[in-house]
VMD Tcl script that builds the backbone (N, CA, C; Angstrom):
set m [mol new atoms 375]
animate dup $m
set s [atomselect $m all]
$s set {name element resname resid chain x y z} {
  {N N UNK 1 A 107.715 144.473 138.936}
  {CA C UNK 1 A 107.908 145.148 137.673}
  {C C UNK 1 A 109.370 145.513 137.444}
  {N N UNK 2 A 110.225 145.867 138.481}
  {CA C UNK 2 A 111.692 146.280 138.563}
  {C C UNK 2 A 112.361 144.667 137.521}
  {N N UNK 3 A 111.904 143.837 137.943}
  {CA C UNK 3 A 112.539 142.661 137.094}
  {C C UNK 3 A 112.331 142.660 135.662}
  {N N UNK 4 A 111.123 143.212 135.276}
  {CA C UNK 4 A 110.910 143.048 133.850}
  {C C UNK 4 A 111.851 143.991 133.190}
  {N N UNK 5 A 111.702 145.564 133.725}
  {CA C UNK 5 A 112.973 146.676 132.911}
  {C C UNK 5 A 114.293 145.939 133.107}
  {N N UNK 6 A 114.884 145.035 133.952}
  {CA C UNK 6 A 116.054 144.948 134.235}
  {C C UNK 6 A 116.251 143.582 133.489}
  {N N UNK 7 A 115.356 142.611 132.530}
  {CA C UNK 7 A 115.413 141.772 131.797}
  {C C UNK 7 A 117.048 142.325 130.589}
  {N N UNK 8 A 117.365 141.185 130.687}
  {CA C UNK 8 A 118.702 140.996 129.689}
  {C C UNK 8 A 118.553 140.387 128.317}
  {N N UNK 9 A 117.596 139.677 128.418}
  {CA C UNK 9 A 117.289 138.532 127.239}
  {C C UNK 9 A 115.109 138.612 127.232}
  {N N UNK 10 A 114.859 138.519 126.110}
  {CA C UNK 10 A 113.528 138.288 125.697}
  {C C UNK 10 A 112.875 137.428 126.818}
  {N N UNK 11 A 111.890 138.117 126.937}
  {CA C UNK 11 A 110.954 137.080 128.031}
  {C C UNK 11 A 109.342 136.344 126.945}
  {N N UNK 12 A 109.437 135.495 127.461}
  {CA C UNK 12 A 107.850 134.770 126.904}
  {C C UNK 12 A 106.655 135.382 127.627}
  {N N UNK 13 A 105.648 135.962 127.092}
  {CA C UNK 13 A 104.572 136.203 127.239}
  {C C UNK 13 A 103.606 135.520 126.728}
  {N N UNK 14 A 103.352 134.550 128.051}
  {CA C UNK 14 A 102.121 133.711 128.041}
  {C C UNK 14 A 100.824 134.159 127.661}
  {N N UNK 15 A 100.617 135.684 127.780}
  {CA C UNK 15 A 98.891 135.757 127.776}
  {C C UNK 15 A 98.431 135.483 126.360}
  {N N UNK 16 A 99.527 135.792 125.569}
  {CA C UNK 16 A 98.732 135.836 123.898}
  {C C UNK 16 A 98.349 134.401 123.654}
  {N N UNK 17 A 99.197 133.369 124.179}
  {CA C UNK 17 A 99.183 131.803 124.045}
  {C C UNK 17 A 97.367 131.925 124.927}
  {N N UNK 18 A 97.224 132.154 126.031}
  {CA C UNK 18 A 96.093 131.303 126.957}
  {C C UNK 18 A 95.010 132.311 126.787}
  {N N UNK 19 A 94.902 133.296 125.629}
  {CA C UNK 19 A 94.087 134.064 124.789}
  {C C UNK 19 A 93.535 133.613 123.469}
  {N N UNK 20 A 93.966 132.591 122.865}
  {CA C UNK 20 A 93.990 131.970 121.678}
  {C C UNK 20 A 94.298 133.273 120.461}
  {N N UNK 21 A 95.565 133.751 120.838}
  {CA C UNK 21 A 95.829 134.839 120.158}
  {C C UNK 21 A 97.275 134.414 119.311}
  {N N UNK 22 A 97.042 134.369 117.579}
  {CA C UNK 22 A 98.968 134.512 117.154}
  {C C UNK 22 A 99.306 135.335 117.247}
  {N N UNK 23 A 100.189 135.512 117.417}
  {CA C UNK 23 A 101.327 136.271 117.396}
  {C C UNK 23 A 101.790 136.673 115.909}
  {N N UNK 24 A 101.532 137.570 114.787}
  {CA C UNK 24 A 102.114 137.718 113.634}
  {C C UNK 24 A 103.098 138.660 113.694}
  {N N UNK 25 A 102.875 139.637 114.074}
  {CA C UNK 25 A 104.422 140.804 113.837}
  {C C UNK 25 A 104.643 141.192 115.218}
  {N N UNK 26 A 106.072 142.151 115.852}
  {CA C UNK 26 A 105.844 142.731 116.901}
  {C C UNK 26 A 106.830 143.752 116.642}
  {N N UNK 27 A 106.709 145.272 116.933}
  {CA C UNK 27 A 107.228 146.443 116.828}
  {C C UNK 27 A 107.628 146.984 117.825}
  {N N UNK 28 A 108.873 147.172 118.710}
  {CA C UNK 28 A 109.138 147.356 119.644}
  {C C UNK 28 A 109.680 148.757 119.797}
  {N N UNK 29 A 109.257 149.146 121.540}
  {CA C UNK 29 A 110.225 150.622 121.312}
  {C C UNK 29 A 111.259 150.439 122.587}
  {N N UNK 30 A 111.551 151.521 123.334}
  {CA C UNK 30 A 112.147 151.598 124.689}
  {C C UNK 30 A 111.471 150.789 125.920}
  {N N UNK 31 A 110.302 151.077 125.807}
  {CA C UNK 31 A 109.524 150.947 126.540}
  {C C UNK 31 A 107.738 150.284 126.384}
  {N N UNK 32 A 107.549 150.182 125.685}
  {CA C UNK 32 A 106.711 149.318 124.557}
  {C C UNK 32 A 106.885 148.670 123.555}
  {N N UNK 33 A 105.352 148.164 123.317}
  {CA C UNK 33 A 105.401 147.347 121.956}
  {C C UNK 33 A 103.932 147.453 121.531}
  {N N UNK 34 A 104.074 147.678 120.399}
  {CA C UNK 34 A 102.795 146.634 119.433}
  {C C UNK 34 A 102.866 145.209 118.799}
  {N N UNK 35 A 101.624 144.634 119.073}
  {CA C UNK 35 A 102.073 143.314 118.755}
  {C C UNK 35 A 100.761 142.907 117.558}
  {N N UNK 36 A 100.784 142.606 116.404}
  {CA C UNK 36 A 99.392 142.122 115.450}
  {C C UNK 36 A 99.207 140.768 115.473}
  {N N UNK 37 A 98.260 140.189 115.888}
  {CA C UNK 37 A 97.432 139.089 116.359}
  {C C UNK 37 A 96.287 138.519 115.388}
  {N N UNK 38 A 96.380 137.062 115.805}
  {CA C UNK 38 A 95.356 136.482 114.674}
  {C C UNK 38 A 94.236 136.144 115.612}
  {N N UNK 39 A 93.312 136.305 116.195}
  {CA C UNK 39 A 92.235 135.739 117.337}
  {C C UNK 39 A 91.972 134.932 116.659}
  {N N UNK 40 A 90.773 133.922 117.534}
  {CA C UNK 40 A 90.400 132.475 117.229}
  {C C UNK 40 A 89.814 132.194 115.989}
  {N N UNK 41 A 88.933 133.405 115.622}
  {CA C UNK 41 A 87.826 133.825 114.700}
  {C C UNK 41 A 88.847 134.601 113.016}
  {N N UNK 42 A 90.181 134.405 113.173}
  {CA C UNK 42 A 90.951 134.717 111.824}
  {C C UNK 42 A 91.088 136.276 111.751}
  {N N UNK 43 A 90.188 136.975 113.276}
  {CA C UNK 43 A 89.932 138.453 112.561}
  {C C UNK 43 A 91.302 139.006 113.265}
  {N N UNK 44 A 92.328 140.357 112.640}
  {CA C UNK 44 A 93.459 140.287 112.692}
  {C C UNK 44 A 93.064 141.541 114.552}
  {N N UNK 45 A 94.088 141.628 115.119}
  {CA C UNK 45 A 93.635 142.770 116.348}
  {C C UNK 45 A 95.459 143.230 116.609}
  {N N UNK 46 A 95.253 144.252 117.438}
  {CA C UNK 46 A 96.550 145.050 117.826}
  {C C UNK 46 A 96.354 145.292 119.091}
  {N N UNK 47 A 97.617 145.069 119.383}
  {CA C UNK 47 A 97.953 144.742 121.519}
  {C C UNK 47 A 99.044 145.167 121.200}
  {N N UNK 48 A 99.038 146.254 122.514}
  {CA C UNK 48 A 100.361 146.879 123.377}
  {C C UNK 48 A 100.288 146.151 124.574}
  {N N UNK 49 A 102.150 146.772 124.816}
  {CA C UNK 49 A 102.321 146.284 125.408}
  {C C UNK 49 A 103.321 147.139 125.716}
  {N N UNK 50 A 103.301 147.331 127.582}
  {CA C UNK 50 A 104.139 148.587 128.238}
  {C C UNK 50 A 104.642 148.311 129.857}
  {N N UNK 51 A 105.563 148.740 130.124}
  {CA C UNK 51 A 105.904 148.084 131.825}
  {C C UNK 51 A 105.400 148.680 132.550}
  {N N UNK 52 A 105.449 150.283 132.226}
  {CA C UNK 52 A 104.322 151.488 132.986}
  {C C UNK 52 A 103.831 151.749 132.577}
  {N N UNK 53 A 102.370 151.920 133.167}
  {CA C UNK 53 A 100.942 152.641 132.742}
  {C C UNK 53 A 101.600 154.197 132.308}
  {N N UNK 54 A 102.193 155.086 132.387}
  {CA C UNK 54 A 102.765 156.129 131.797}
  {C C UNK 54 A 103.221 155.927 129.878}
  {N N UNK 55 A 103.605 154.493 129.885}
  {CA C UNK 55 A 104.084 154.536 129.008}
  {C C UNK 55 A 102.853 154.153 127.897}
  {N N UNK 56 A 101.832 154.297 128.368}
  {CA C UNK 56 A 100.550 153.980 126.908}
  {C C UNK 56 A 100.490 154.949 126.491}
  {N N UNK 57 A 101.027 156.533 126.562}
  {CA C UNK 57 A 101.053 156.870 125.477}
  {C C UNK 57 A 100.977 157.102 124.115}
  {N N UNK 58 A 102.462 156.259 124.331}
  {CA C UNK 58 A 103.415 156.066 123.018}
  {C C UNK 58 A 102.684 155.088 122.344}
  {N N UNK 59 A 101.521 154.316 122.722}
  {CA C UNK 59 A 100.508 153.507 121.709}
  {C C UNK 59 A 99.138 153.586 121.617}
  {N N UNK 60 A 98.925 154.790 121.824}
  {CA C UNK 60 A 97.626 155.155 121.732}
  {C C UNK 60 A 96.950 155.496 123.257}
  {N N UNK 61 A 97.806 155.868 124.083}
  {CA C UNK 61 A 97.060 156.353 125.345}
  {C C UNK 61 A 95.847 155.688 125.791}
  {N N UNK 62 A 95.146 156.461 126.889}
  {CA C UNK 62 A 93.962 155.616 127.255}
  {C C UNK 62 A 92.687 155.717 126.121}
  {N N UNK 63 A 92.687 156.752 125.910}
  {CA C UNK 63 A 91.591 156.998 124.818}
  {C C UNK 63 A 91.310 155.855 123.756}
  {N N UNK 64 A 92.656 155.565 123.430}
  {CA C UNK 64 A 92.603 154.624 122.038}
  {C C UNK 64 A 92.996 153.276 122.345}
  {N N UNK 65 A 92.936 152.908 123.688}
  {CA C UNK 65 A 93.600 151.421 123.833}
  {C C UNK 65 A 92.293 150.854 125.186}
  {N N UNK 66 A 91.900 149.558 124.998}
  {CA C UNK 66 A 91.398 149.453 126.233}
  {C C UNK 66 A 92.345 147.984 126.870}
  {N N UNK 67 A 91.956 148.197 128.270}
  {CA C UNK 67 A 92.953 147.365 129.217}
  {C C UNK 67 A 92.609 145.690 129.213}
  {N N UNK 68 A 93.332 145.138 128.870}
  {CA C UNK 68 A 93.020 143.392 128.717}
  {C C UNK 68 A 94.015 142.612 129.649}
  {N N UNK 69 A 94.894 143.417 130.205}
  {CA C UNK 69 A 95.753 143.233 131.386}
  {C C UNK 69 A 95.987 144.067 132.070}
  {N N UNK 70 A 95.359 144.175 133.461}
  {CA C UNK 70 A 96.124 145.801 134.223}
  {C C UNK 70 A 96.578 147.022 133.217}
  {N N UNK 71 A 97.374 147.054 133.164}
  {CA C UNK 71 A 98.186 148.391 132.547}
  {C C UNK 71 A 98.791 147.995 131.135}
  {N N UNK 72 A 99.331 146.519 131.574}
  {CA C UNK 72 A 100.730 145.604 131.153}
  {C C UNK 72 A 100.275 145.214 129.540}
  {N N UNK 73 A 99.409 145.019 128.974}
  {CA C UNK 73 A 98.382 144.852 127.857}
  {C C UNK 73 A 96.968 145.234 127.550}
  {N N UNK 74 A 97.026 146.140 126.325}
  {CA C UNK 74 A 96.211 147.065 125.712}
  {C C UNK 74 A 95.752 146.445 124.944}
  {N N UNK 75 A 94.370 146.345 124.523}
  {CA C UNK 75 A 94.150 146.289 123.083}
  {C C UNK 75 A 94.013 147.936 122.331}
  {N N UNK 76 A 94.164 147.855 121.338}
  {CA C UNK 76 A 94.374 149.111 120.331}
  {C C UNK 76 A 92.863 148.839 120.081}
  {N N UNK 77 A 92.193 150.527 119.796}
  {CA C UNK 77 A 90.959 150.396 119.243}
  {C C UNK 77 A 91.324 150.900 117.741}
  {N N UNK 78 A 91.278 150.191 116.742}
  {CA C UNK 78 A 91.619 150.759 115.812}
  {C C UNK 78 A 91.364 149.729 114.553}
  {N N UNK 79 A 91.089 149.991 113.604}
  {CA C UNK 79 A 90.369 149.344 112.390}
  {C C UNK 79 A 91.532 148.093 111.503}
  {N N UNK 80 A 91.735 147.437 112.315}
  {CA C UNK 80 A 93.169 146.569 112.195}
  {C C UNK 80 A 93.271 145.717 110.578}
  {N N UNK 81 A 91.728 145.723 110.062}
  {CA C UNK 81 A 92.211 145.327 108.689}
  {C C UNK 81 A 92.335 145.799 107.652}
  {N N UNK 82 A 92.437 147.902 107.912}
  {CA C UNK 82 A 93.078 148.676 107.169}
  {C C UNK 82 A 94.355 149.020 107.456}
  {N N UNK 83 A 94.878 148.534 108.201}
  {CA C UNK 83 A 96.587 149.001 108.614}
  {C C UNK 83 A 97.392 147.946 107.683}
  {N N UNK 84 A 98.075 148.598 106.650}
  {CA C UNK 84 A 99.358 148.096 106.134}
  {C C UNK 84 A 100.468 148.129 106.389}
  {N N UNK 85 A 100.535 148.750 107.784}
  {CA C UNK 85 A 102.090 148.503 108.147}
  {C C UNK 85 A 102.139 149.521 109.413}
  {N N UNK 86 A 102.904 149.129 110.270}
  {CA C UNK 86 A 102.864 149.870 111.395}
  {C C UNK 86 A 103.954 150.033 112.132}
  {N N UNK 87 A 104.632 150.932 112.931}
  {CA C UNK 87 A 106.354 150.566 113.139}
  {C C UNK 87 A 106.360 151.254 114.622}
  {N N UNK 88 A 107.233 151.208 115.556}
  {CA C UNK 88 A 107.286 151.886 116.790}
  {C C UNK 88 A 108.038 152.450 117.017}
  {N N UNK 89 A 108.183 153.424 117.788}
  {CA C UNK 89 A 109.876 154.040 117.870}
  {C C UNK 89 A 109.595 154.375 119.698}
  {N N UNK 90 A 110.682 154.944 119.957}
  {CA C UNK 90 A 110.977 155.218 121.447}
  {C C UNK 90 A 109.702 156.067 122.211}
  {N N UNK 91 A 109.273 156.792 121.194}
  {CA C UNK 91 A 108.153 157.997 122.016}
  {C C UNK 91 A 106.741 157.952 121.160}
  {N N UNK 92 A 106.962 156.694 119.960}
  {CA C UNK 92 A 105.207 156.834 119.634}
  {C C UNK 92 A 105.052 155.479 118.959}
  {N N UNK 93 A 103.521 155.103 118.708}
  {CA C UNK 93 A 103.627 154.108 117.543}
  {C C UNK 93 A 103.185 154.596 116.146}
  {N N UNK 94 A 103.356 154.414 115.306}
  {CA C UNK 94 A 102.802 154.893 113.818}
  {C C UNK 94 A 102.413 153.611 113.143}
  {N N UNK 95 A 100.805 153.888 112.383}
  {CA C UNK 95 A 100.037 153.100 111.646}
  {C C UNK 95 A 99.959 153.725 110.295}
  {N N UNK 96 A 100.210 152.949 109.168}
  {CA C UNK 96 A 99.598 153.210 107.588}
  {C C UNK 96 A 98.245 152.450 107.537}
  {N N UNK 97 A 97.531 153.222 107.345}
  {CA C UNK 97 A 96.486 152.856 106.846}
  {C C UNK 97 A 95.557 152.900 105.412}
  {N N UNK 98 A 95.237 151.681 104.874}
  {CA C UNK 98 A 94.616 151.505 103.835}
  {C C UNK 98 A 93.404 152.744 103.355}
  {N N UNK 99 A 93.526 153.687 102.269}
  {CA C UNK 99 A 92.551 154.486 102.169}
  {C C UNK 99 A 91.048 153.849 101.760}
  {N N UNK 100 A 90.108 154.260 102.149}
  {CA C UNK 100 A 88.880 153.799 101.318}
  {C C UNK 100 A 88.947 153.997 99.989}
  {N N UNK 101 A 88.099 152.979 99.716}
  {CA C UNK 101 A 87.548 152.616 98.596}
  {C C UNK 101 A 87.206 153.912 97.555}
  {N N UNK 102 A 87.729 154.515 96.956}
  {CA C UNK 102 A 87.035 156.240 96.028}
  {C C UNK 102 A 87.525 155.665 94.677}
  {N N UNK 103 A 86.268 155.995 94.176}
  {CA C UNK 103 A 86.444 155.805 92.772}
  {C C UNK 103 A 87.339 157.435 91.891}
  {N N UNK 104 A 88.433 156.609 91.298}
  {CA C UNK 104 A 89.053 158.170 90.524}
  {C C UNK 104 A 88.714 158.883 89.655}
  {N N UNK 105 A 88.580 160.057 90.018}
  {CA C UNK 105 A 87.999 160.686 88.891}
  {C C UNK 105 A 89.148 161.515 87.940}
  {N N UNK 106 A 88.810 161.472 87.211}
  {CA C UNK 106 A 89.728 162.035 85.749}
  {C C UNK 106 A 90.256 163.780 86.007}
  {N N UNK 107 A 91.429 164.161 85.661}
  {CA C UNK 107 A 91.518 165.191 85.261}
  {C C UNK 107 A 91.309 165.928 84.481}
  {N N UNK 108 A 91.146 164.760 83.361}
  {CA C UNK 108 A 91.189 165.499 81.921}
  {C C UNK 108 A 89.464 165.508 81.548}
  {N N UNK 109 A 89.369 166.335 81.160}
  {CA C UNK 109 A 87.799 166.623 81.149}
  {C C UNK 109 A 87.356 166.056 79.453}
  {N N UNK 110 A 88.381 166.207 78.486}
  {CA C UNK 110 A 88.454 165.537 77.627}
  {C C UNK 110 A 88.542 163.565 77.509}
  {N N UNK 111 A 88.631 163.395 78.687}
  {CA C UNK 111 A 88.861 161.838 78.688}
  {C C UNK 111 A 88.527 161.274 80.096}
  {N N UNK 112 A 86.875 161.333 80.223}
  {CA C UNK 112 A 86.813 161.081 82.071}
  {C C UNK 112 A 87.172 159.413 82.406}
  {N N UNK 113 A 87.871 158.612 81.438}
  {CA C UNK 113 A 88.302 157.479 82.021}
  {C C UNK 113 A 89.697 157.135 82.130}
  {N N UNK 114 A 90.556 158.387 81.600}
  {CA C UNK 114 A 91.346 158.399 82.322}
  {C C UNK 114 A 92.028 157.939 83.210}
  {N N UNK 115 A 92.763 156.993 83.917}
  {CA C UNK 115 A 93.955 156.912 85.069}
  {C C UNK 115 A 95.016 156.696 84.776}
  {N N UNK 116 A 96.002 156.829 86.375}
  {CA C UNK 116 A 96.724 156.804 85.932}
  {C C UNK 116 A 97.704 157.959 85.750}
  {N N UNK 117 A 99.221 158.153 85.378}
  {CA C UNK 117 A 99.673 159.327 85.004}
  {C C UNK 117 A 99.365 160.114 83.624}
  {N N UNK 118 A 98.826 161.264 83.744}
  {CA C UNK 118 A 98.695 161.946 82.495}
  {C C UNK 118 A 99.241 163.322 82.373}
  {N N UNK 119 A 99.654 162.893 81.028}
  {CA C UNK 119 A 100.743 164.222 80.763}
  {C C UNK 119 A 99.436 165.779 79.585}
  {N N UNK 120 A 99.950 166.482 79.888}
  {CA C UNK 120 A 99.443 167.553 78.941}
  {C C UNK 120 A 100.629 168.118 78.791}
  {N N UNK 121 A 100.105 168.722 77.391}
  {CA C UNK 121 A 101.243 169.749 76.594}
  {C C UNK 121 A 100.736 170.775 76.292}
  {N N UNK 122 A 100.952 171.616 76.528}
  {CA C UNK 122 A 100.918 173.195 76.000}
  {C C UNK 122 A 101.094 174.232 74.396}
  {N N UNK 123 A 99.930 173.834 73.476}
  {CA C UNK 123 A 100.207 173.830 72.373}
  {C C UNK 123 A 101.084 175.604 72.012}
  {N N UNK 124 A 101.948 175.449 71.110}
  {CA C UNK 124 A 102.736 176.676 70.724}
  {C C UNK 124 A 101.670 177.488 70.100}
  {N N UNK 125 A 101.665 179.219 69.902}
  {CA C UNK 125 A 100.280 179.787 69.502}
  {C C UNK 125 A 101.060 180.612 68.386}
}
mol reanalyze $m
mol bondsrecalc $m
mol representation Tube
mol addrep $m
């Protein structure tokens, strides 16, 4: 493992290849990564990726990740085809996620179809 922190240049990680996994985005931190994946089946998934088991944390700890490599690769348990965007930084990962489906309801009680921005005015008395 001392060789991987002491890497100078990008290394290839074979497992996503002999997983039948793409590779679409990857978000890197100090010490991790998230990576978004296309599996065989088109359905999209999220894998970390960390040099120390200390460092799953920063992507969802044990709770939220299960192990698909030793320590070294996580899958994320997490609803991967509501995330619109996701970014990493040194001490965490952060996900946007798509809100459900809610139909809007109106403010104006005068006009329940309404959306959209709506202005009111305050008539002079």
């Amino acid at each position: 493992m001392d060789e991987l922190r002491s890497q100078k240049k990008p290394i290839l990680v074979k497992w996503f290849k002999h997983n039948s996994l793409q590779v679409l985005d990857v978000e890197c931190g100090t010490n991790s990564a998230v990576v978004k994946c296309k599996d065989k089946d088109g359905n999209i998934v999220f894998y970390g990726l960390s040099t120390l088991q200390e460092h799953l944390r920063a992507i969802g700890g044990q709770a939220g990740t299960k192990s698909m490599y030793k320590h070294l690769v996580v899958r994320l348990e997490i609803d991967a085809p509501r995330v619109m965007g996701f970014a990493m930084t040194r001490t965490g990962s952060y996900f946007i996620m798509k809100a459900d489906n809610q139909a809007s309801k109106s403010i104006d009680p005068d006009h329940p179809d309404a959306t959209g921005l709506i202005h009111f005015y305050q008539q002079a008395e």
